[in-house]
TORVEXNU-704567 format. One record per residue (C-alpha): x negated, y negated, z. Coordinates in steps of 0.05 Angstrom, whole numbers, padded with zeros to 5 digits, always signed. Each point is the difference from the previous one (the first is absolute). Last residue first. Example, Ala and Ser with C-alpha at 12.3 -4.5 7.8 and 13.67 -1.06 7.14 Angstrom:
BEGIN
-00273+00021+00143;+00027+00069+00013;
END
This chain:
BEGIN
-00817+00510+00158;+00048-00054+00039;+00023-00014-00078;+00035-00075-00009;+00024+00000-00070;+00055-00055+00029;+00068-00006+00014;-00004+00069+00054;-00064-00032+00043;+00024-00068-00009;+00070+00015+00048;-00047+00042+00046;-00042-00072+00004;+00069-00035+00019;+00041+00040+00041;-00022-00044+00066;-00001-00062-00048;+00072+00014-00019;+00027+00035-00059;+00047-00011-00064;-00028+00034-00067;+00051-00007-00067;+00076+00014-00013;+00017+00000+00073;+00049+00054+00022;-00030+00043+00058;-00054-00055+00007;+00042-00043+00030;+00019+00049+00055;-00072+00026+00010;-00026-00070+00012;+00058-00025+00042;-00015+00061+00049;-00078-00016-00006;+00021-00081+00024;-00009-00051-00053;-00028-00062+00016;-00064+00009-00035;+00040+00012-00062;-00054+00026-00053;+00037+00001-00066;-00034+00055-00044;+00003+00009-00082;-00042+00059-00016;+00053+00049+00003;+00054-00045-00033;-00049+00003-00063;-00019-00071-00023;+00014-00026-00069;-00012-00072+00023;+00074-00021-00029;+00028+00067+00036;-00030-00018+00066;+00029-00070-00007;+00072+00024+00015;-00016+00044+00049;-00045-00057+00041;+00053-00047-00004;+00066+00050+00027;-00058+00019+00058;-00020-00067+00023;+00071-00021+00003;+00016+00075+00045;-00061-00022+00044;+00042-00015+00064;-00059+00001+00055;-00047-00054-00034;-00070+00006+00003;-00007+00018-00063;-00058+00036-00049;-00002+00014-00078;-00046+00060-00031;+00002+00010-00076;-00050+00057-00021;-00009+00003-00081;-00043+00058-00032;-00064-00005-00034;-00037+00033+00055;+00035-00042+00055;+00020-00066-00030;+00020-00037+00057;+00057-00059+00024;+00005-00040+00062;+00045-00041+00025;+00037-00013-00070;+00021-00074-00010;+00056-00001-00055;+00015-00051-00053;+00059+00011-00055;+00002-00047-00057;-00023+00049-00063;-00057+00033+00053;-00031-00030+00067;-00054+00023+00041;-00017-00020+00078;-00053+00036+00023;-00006+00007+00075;-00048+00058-00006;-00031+00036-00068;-00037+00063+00023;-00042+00041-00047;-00015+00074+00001;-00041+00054-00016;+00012+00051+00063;-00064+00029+00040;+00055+00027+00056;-00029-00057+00051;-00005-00052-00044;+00085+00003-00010;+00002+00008+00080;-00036-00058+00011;+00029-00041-00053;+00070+00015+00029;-00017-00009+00067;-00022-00074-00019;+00062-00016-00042;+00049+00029+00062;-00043-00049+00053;+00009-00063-00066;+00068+00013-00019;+00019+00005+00083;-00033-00058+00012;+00034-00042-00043;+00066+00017+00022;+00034-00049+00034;-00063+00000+00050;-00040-00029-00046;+00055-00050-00030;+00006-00029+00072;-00082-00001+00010;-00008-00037-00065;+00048-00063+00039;-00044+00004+00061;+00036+00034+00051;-00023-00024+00076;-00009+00042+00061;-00001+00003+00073;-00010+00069+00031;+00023+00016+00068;-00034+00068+00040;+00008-00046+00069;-00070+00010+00024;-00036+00003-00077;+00033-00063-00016;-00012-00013-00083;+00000-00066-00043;-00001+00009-00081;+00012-00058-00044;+00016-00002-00074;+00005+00071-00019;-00004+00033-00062;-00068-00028-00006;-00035+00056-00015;-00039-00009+00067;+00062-00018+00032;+00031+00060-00023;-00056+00046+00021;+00003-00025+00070;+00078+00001+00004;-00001+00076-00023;-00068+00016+00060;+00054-00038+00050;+00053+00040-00012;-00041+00074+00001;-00027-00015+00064;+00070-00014+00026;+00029+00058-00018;-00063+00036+00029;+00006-00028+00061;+00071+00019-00001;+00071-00038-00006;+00038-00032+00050;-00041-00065+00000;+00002-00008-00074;+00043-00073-00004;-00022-00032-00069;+00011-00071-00001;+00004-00032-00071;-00018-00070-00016;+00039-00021-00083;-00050-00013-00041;+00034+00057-00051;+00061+00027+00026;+00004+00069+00034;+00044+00057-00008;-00071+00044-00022;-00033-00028+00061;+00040+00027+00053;+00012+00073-00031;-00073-00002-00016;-00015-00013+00077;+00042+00050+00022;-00021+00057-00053;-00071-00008+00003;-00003+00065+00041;+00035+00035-00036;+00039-00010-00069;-00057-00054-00027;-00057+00044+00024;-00028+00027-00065;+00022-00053-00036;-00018-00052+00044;-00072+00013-00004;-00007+00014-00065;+00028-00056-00023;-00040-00043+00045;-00059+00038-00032;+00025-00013-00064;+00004-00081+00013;-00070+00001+00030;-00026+00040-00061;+00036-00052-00049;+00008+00042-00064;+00003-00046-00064;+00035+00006-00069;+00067-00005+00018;+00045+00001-00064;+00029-00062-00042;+00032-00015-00063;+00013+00083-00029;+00030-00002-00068;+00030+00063-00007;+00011+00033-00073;-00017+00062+00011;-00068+00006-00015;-00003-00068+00046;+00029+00051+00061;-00063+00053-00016;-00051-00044-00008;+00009-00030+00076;-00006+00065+00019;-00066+00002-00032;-00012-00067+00021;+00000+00009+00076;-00073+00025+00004;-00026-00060-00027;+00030-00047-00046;+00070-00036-00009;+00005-00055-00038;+00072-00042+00009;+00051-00004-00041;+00043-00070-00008;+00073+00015+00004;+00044-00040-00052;+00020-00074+00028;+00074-00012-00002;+00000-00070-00043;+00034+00047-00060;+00060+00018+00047;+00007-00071+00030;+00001-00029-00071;+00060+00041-00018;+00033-00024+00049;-00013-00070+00007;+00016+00010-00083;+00068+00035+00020;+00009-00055+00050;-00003-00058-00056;+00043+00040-00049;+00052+00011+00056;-00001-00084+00010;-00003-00017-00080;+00062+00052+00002;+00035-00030+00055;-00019-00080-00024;+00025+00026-00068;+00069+00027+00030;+00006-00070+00044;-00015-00045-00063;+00064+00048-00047;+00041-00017+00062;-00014-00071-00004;+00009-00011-00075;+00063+00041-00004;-00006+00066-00041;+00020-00014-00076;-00067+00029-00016;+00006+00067+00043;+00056+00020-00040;-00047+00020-00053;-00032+00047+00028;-00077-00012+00016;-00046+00064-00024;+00000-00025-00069;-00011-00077+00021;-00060+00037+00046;-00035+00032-00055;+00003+00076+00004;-00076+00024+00011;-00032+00050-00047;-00062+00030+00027;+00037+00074+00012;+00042-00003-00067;-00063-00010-00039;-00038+00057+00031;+00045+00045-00018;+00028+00040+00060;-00018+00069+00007;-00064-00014+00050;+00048-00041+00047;+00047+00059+00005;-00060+00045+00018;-00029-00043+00045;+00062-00007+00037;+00013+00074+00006;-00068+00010+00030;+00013-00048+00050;+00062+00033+00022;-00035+00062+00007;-00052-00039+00052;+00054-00021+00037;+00032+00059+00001;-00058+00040+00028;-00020-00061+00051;+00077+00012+00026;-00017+00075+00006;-00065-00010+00040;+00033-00045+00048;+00068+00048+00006;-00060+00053+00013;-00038-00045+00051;+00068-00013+00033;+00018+00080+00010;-00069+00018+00029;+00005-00059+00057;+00074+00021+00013;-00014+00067+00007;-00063-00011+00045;+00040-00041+00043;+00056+00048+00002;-00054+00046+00020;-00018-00036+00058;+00069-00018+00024;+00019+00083+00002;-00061+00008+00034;+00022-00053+00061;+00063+00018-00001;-00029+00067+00027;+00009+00060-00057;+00034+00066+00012;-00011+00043-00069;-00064+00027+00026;-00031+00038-00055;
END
């Protein structure tokens, strides 16, 4: 056991400390409030009945050295009260006016999993229910290449503004570089991710424009969709029975979530989410606290990171309380969550 840690490490797994320590003060605080609960319903159940719809009358309720109040001061405490009254109603009425989620159906292949979140008590209001082959071959395209030879140009574009011209300078980079550039921008106007597309083969300069879809595509909708599409290949690949729920956003007694992508795997829950983001320690304190609510098992709950680095992998992983890997690490990752057998 190496007892020497790099700062680095040491702020890894203080992360991961933290992250565990908050979901269990969370967990604890929903315990007492659900104990206090309990103790109110029993105190109101041993009341009479009479003594609970009794109201005091308001000259009983009124001292009496109220009444010999002046006029005007007696005026400004029932203008107070009428006023507190009146906001208590806005209120109140603000609370009922909040409009309850409205389910949607969910058929095909994704309703299984779908089945399994309403059994417990999830009402999910919208899922994807349509592949867009152009869009998953995009996906495909930069996800395999994203960290190579894509990597200058999707550096450019994902800091970029939507409609907003862009000038991409590759002349120090390869043929193949380039080649790889232009075949990205190609597919994203065809998909409509971009709004105008102009190349210079002599100079190696690309000029492009983000339509406002191609911002949030590149945020991280690509990576849902390329990680979404290896994971249905490799699931059909080991004869698996399974349904895949993606981009459904569920809610449950006031709390709404959007899960990336969620399976049933023979019977048995698979919760995948993806970010683009380097610090993921936020995605991480969420993800562990909803895990629990899904009834999950840590080892088939998986954040894919595609901005993790294989060092940042292995340190996370050391401590987190569930699945942490990148897209390099991310099939082996499914091989040991799922009932994946190479026989």
């Amino acid at each position: 056991m190496n007892l020497f840690r790099s700062g680095k490490e040491t702020h890894e797994i203080l992360q991961n400390l933290t992250l565990a320590l908050e979901a269990l003060t969370a967990e604890v605080r929903s315990l007492r409030g659900d104990i206090r609960r309990l103790q109110q319903e029993r105190t109101n159940a041993a009341q009479p009945a009479q003594a609970r719809t009794e109201q005091p009358r308001a000259s009983q309720a009124r001292p009496r050295t109220q009444a010999r109040q002046p006029a005007k001061r007696a005026a400004k405490g029932a203008s107070k009260a009428q006023a507190g009254t009146t906001r208590t109603r806005a209120r109140t009425g603000q609370r009922r006016s909040r409009k309850a989620p409205v389910p949607v159906a969910v058929t095909g292949v994704s309703k299984p999993a779908a089945d399994y979140l309403t059994d417990r008590g999830y009402v999910i209001e919208a899922y994807q229910d349509t592949i867009d082959e152009q869009v998953t071959e995009t996906c495909r395209f930069l996800g395999r290449r994203h960290a190579t030879s894509l990597a200058p140009l999707f550096n450019q574009l994902s800091r970029s503004k939507a409609e907003e011209p862009l000038v991409v300078d590759l002349g120090d980079r390869t043929a193949k570089e380039y080649s790889h550039s232009v075949n990205l921008c190609q597919m994203l106007k065809r998909t409509k991710y971009l709004d105008k597309f102009e190349q210079r083969d002599d100079t190696q300069r690309l000029r492009v424009t983000l339509t406002k879809d191609g911002v949030r595509f590149l945020k991280g909708y690509w990576l849902e969709q390329f990680v979404g599409s290896r994971l249905d290949e490799f699931l059909h690949d080991s004869n698996a029975r399974y349904s895949i729920l993606m981009n459904a956003k569920i809610a449950n007694e006031g709390n709404k979530h959007e899960l990336d992508l969620f399976v049933l795997e023979e019977d048995e829950p698979l919760w995948i989410e993806c970010t683009t983001a380097k610090n993921t320690l936020d995605r991480r304190k969420k993800m562990h606290q909803i895990r629990r609510r899904l009834n999950v098992v840590p080892e088939r709950t998986i954040l894919v990171a595609s901005a993790a680095s294989d060092s940042q992998v292995r340190n996370i992983a050391k401590t987190s309380p569930f699945q942490f890997t990148n897209l390099a690490n991310f099939i082996p990752t499914l091989e040991k969550a799922t009932r994946y057998d190479p026989k």
